[in-house]
N, C-alpha and C positions, 0 to 999 in steps of 0.2 A: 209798323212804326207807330201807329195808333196806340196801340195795345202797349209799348212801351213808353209810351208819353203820360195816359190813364193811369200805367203801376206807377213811375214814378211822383204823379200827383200825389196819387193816394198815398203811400210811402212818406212822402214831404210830410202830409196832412197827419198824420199817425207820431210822426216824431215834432212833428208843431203841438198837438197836442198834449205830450210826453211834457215837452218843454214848460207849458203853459198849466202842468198839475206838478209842479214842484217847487221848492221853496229854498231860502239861504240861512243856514245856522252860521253863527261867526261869532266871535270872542277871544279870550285871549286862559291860557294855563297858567298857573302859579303856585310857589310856593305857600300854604295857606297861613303858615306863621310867619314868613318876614316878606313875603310879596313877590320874592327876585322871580321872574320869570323862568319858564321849563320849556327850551326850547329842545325840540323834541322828542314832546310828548304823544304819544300814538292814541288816535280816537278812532273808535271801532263803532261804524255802524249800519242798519239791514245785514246785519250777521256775519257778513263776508266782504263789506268794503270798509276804508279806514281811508285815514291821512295824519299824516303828521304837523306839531306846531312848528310854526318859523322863527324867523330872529322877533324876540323879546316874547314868544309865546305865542304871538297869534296863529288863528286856525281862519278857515272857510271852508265849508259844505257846502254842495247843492244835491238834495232828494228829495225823493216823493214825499209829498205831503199826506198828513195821517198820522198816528199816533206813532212816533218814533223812541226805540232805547236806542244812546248812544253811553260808550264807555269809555273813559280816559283813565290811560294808566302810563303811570313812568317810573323806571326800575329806582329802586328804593323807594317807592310814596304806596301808601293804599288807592286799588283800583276804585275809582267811583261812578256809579251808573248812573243816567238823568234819564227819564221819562217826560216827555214833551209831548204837546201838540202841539205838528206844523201845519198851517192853512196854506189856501193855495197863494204864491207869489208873495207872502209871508216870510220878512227875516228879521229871525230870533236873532240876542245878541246874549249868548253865554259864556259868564266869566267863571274859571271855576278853579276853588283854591283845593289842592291835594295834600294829604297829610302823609308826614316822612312815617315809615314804619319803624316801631322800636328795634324789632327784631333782624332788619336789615344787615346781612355780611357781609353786604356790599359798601358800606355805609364808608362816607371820605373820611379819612384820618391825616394828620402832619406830622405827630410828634415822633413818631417812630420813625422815619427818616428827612424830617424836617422839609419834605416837599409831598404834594398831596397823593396820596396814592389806597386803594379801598383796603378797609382794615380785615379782611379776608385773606388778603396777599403779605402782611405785614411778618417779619423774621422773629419777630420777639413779641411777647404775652403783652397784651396791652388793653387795657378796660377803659371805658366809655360811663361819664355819668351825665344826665340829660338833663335839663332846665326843670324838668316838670317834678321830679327828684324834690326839688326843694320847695317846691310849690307845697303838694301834698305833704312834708313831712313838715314844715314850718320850719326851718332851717334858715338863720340867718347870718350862721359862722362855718367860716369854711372849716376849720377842726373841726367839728362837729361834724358834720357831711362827711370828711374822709377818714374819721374816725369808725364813721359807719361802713365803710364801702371793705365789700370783699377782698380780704387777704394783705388790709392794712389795719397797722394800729397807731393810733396817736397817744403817747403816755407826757401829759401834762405840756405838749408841743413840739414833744420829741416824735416826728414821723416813721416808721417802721415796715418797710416790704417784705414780707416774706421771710421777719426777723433779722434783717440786715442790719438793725439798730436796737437799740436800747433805750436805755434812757440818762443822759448825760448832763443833767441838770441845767437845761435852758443853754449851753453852749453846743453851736455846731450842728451840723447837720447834714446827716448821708444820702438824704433826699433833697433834690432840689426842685421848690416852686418856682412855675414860671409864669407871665401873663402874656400873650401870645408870644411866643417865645424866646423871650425875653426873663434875666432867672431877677428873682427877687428878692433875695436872702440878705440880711442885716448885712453893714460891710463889718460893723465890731463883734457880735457875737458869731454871725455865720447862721441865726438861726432862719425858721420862718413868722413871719409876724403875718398872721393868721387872721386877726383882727379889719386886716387893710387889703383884704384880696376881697375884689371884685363877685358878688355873686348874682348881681343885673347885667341886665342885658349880654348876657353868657348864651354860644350856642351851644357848645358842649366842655367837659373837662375830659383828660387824656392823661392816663396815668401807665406810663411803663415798668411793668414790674420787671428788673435787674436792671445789672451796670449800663448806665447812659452816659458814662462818662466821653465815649468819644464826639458820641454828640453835639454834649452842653457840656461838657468840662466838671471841674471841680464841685463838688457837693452832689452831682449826681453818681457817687459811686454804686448807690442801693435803688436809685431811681429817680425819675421825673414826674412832675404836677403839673400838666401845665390848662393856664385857666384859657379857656380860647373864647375873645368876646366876638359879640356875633356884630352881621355887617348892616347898615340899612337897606329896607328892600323898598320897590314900588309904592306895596300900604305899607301907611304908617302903622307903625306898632306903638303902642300908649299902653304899661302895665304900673299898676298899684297897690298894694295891701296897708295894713291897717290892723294889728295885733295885739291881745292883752293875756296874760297868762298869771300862773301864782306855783310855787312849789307847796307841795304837800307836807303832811308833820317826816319826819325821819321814821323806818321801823322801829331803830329802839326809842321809845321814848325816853330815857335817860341823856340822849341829845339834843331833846328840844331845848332850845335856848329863845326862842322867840315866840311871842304870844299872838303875833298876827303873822296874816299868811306875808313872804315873801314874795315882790310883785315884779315883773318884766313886761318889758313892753316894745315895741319896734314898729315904724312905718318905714314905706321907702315906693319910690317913684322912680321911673325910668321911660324912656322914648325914644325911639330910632324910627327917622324917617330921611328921605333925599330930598333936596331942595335942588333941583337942576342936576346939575353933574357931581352934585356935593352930597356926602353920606354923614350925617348928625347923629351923635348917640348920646345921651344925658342921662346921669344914674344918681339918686342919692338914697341912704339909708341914715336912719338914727334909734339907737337904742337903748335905753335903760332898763338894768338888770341890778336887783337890790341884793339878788344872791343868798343862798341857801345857804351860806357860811357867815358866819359875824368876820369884818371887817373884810370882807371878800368881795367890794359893787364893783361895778361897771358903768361910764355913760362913754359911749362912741358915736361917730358921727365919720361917714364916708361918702365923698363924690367923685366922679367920673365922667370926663366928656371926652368924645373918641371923635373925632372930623377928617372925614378921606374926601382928599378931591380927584374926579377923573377927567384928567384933561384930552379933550378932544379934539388938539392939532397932532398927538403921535400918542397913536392909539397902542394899550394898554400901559400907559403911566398915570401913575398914581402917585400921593407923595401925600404927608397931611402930620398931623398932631395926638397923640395920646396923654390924657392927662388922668392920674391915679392921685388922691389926696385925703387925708383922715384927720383925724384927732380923736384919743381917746384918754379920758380919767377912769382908774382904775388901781383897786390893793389887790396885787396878787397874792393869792393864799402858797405860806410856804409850810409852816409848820403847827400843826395841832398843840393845843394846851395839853390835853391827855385821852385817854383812850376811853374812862369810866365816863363820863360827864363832858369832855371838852373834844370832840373829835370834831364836831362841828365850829368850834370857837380857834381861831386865828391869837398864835403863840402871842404877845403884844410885843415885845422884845424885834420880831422878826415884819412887823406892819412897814410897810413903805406906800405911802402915794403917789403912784405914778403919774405925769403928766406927758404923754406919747404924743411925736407928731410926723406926719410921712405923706413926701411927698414923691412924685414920680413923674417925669414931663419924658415924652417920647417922641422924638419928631422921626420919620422915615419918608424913604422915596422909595419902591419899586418901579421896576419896569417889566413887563411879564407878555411874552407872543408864548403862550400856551403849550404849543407842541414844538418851541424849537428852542427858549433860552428862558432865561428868571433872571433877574439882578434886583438886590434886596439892599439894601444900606441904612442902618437902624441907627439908633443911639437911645441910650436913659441913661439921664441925669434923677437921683434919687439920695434924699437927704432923710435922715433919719433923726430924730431928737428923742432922748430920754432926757425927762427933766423930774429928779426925787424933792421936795420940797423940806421933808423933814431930814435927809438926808444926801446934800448935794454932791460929797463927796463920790458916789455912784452913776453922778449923771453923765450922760454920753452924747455926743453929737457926730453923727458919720455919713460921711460925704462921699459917693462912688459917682463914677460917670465910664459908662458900658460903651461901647461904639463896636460894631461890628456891619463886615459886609458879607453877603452871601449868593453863590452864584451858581447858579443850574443849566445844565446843558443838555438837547437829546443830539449823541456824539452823533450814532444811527440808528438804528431801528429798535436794536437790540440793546443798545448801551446808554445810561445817562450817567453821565459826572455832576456828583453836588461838590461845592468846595468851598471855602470861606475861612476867616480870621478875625481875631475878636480882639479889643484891648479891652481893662476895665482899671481904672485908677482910684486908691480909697485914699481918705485922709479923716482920721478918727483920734477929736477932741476928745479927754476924757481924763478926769483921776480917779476913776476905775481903774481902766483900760493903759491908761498915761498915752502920750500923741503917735500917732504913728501912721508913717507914708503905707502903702501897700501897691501893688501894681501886677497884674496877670496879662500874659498874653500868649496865644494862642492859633494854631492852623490846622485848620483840620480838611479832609477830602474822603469823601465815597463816592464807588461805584457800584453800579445798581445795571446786573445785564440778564435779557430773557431770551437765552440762546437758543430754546424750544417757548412753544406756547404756553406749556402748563409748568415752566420751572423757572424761578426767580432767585437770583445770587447777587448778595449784598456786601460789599466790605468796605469798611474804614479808617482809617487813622488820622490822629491826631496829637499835634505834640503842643506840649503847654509847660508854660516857662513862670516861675514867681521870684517876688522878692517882697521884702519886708523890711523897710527902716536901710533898705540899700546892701542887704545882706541876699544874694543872689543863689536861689535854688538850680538845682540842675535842671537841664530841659529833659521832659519824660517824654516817650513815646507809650502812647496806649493804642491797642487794635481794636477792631471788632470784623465779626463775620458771619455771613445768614443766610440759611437758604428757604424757601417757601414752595412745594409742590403740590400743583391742582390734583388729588391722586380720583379722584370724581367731580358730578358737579357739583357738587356744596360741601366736599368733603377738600383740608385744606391740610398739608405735612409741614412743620417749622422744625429748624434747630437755628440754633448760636450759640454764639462765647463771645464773651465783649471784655475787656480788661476797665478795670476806675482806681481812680486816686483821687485821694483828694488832700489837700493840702490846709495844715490847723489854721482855726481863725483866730482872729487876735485876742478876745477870749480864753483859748483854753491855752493860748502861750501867754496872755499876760494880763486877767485878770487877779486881783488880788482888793478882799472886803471880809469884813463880818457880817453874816444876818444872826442876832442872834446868838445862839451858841455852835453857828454852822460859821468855820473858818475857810477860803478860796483862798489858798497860794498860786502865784506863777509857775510856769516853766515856758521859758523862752528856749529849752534846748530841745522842746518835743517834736521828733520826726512826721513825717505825711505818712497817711494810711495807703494803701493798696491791695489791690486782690484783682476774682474774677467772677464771672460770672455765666455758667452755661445751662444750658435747657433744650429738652422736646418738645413737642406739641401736637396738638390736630384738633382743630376746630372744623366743625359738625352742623352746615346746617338744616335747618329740621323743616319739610313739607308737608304736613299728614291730614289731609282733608283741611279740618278749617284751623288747626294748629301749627301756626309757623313761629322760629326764631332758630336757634342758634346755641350750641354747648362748646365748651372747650375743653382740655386738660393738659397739664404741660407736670414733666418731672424736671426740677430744678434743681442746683449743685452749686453753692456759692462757697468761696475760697477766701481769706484775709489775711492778711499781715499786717503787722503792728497799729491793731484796732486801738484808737484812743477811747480812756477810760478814766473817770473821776477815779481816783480811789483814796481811801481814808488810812493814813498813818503820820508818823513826824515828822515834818520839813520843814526847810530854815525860813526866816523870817527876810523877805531882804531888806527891810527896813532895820532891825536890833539886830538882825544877825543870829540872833537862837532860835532854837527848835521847838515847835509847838504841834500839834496836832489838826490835823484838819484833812481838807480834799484837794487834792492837782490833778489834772489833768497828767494822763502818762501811757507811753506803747504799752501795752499790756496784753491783750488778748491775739490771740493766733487761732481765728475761729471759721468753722464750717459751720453751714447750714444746709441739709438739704432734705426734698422731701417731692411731694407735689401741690397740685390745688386744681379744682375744678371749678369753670362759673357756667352757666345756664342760662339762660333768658328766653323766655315761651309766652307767646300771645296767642289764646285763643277765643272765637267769636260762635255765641252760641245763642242764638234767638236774639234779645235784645242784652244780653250780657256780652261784656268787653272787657275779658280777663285777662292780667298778665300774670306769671309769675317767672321772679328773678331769685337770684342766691348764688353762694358756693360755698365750699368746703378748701381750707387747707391742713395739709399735714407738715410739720415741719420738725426738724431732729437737730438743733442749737447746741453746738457743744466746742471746746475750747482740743485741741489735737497739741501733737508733739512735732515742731518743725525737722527736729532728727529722723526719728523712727517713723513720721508721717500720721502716728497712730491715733485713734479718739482719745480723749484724759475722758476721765468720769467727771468732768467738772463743766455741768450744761451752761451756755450763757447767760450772759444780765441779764432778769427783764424780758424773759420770751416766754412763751408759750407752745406747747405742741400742738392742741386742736384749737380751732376756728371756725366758726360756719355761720352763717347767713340765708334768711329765708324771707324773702320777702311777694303778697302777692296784692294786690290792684285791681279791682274792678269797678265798672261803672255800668249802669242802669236807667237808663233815659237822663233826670237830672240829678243822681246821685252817685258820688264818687265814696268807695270805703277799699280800706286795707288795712294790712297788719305789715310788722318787721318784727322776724327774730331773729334771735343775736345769742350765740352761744360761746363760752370761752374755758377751757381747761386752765387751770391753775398756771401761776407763775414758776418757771424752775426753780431761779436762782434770783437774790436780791443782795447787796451792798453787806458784808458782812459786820458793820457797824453797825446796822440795824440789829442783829442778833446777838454779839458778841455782848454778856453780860457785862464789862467794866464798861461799854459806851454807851450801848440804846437806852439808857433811860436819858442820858443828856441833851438826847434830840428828840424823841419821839416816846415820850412816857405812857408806860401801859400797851409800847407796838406790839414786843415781842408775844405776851400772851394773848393779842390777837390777832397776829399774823397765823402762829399756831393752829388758833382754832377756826381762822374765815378762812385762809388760803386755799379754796376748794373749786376755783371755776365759779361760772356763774351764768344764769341763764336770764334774758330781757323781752321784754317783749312793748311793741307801740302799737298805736291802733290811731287810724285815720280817718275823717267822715265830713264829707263832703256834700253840699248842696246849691246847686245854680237856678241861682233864684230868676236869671235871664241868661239867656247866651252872653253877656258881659260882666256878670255883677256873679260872685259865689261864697257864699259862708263857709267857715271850713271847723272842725274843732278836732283837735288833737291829742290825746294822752299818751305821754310818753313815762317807760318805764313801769307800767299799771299793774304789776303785782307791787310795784315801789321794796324790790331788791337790793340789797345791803352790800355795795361791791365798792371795789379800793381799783386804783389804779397804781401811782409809785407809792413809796410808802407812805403812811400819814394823807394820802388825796382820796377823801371820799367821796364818790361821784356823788351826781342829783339824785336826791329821790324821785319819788314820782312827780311829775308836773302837767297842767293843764294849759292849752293854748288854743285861745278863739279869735280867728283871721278873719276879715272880710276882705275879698281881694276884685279886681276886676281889670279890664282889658276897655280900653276907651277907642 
């Protein structure tokens, strides 16, 4: 009994001891850019023990004291190691922010089924463009960023997926932007006003390439934008820049029209941080652009305040305010003087000064228990002003007000119901336009069931009703359907087919102006577009030592009928009543497109380099068929192109950041046959035809990016964009920027 009294002494003593050479690590995980907490996050430490964080992140350790690696990682963020020393009865207190990986397939998405689910799993092609995107490239217009972005084109604000569009002269639109998901588009033209989307304080943008119309309804027959702005987190976030720039002379010198340089400029500020249960976001930009064309400038001004409150007697409701507001003065360039001497010089005949103003107020309430229901209930009220001062007969005022609810269920295990209905009411002042009620409404429902583990089936409908001045369209039913299969572990199978319509905006049924010697008749009798839209896919993602990210590739197959189309010949006046020459708007094309397109995204980490590279390639085959015989005509579409590609790569070097972007484009097929047709194009566009002729060839661009941080908050940046300064057209008569220069100083407070 002795002898068992002595071991257990000694025993006690040995782990009294143990006790007494160990120490407390404790702190809290987070995300490193907006603060929100990572609750759990796995911390691995002495090689073989670990713990995880709790609610709002926090952690606690207790190990041997001594020189400790512990490592925190959580799926989607870069793993990060700390090396410490812990003393004896010593407690550290480590906070430690992680950074989301670019390359992540795991990464959360909304817009492809308007509830959150990782974009690995998603049915339909859908690309991702990141905050940082515009950081580095100095981008402070959204055209511009989605002009760049893989297997879109933007022709003069005509958006374009995978050639699902043309170019339609500022009326209409087959894409629709959204700001969290909520659409945004003029209520008179139908267009996007590009100028007044948010590019602060954004966590990510979400672009679906095909039909989304069951979705989001009307104007997303070819696809969706949508801006998604980001939320407050724990740390405040405080970002700035500060920009000055100048365009270079034009290659041909024969264009030069200005003897100093052309000067641009922009600042803009933003802040998201929580005050209690309150989430604050505040954005504003300003810019002045002198413009590379005579009577072409620019001054804009845009702000943004976003307020979520979380109220904490019935836990997850939320409810709050989104506020979207601009002002911009601007002459947009419509037609060149001529082609020898004036390509750069604005027709004077065709000059308007615009006074633009837009406002957007959004109030909602969610309620959201995570894994069992969702209830969303939105509204935007959004008022649009064009004010022409030389010309007021053109001026527009238009008033929409959106309201929709939206409601999520997990039915069981296997099954979730999304479902919802939207109204949107317009009322568009105008002798453009002349007045007019309009009125959408709409219901749509998807199911989303995972009957096995690795296989996901999506479907939708949606029916949607209009009217116009009290003239009632038929109620359409549109479908969609999708399946996603894990066929390994990063390796992911998609198909769908989705149906769109979209229904003309007031615009191309009843505008009517001169600019110029460019005539716009009405037609109030022109019918709504329709089609479809289907695809494969398999996204790839990539493990290989220290190179990880993510490829895709999808063959796609889009279908149209009675595609609207400006076209040029002789229609009645309905003012005199006689026949004159000009452009309407009219069913015209019965077109296919199909082809594929591949994107890529690869980050890899090589001594103290931290390289990405991103790009894709499309192929696309635009062409007009025979609704009888079904058969291709030889007559390819408006405005498209066959090849497309995109290369861009990213590195950084302790405190230097540099990259390039290239940008390749094969010629345009087909353009407006006014432009060509001897008895017209010199009336518009003098000296196009012989050089459409001889430019019409593709074109290749190239930017370059350089970066320097002068502290972990403060960084210089400077830019040249376009630097062989390349001689490229967009619609007829739009000759892009030459080359230009821009030096940013930006910083994080």
């Amino acid at each position: 009994m002795r002898f068992i009294v002595i071991g257990l002494i000694l025993l006690f003593a040995r782990e009294l001891r143990a006790s007494d050479s160990k120490g407390i690590i404790k702190g809290r995980v987070y995300d490193n850019v907006s603060g929100e907490p990572l609750e759990g996050a796995t911390i691995i430490y002495e090689k073989t023990r670990g713990g995880i964080s709790g609610k709002e992140g926090y952690y606690q350790i207790r190990t041997d004291v001594g020189n400790i690696s512990i490592t925190y990682q959580f799926i989607g963020y870069k793993s990060l190691t700390k090396n410490i020393l812990l003393l004896l009865n010593d407690t550290l207190e480590i906070n430690v922010g992680l950074t989301q990986e670019v390359n992540q397939i795991d990464q959360i998405v909304i817009s492809a089924g308007r509830t959150e689910q990782k974009l690995s799993e998603s049915t339909v092609s859908l690309s991702i463009i990141l905050p940082d995107v515009l950081e580095k490239s100095q981008i402070t217009d959204a055209e511009e960023l989605i002009n760049k972005t893989s297997g879109i084109e933007v022709l003069d604000g005509q958006a374009s997926i995978r050639g699902g569009s043309g170019f339609s002269y500022g009326a209409g639109s087959r894409v629709l932007a959204l700001i969290d998901g909520m659409p945004v588009v003029a209520a008179d033209a139908g267009n996007i006003k590009w100028q007044f989307l948010p590019l602060e304080n954004l966590s990510q943008i979400e672009i679906i390439k095909g039909a989304a119309s069951v979705l989001y309804g009307s104007s997303a027959l070819n696809g969706i934008i949508n801006f998604r702005t980001a939320d407050a987190g724990f740390k405040p976030v405080t970002r700035f820049f500060a920009e000055t720039g100048f365009y270079d002379k034009p290659q041909d010198k024969n264009w030069v029209w200005s003897k100093t340089p052309r000067l641009n400029s922009s600042a803009s500020f933003s802040h998201l941080q929580k005050f209690g249960n309150t989430d604050i976001g505040f954005a504003g930009t300003i810019l002045s652009d002198e413009g590379y064309r005579r009577l072409n400038d620019e001054k804009l001004g845009r702000v943004s305040l976003n307020i979520k409150h979380h109220n904490q007697k019935v836990k997850g409701l939320s409810y709050g305010m989104n506020i979207n507001t601009g002002m911009t003065l601007k002459r947009d360039f419509l037609l060149w003087e001529d082609a020898a001497t004036g390509a750069l010089k604005q027709d004077e005949s065709t000059v308007q000064q615009l006074h633009g103003n837009f406002l957007a107020l959004d109030p909602f309430i969610n309620l959201k228990k995570t894994d069992r229901y969702r209830h969303d209930l939105r509204m935007r009220l959004q008022s649009l002003q064009n004010k022409f001062p030389s010309n007021p007969n053109n001026n527009s005022d238009a008033l929409s007000l959106f309201t929709e609810y939206q409601g999520w269920f997990k039915l069981t295990k296997i099954m979730n119901v999304n479902f919802g209905v939207s109204r949107t009411s317009s009322r568009i002042i105008s002798d453009f336009y002349g007045n007019h009620d309009g009125l959408n409404m709409a219901a749509l429902t998807q199911v989303d069931i995972k009957p096995v583990d690795r296989l996901k089936l999506s479907a939708g409908i949606r029916l949607e009703y209009n009217s116009l001045d009290g003239i009632n369209d038929k109620i359409v039913p549109v479908f969609r359907a999708g399946v996603n299969y894990n066929l390994a572990q990063f390796t992911f199978l998609r198909a769908s087919f989705g149906q769109g319509y979209r229904y003309p905006s007031i615009a191309e049924k009843h505008a009517y102006t001169t600019l110029g010697a460019v005539r716009i008749f009405p037609n109030p009798f022109i019918k709504p577009e329709s089609g479809w839209n289907s695809e494969i896919g398999i996204k790839q993602g990539i493990k290989i030592a220290s190179l990880k990210g993510q490829a895709d590739i999808a063959l796609f197959y889009t279908q149209n009928s009675d595609m609207i189309e400006y076209e040029f010949g002789s229609y009645p006046d309905p003012v005199s009543g006689g026949y004159f020459n000009g452009f309407r708007a009219i069913n015209l094309e019965q077109s296919r497109v199909y082809g594929f397109e591949t994107e890529f995204l690869l980050n890899a980490e090589t001594g103290k380099f931290n390289t990405t590279f991103s790009g894709g390639y499309i192929f696309m085959y635009p062409v007009e068929y025979n609704p009888v015989t079904n058969e291709n005509s030889e007559k390819y579409l408006k405005y498209r192109r066959k090849h497309s590609g995109k290369l861009s790569v990213s590195s950084s070097y302790k405190k230097l950041d540099f990259g390039f972007d290239l940008f390749v484009k094969s010629k345009i097929l087909n353009i407006d046959q006014v432009f060509l047709e001897p008895a017209t194009r010199e009336a518009f566009l003098p000296g196009f035809y012989d050089y459409w002729t001889a430019n019409n060839q593709g074109y290749f661009l190239a930017d370059a990016n350089l970066g320097y941080h002068i502290s972990d908050n403060y960084t210089l940046s400077l830019v040249i964009k376009n630097i062989t300064n390349t001689e490229y057209m967009g619609r007829p008569g739009d000759i892009r920027p030459p080359r230009s220069f821009g030096l940013r100083f930006s910083g994080n407070l």
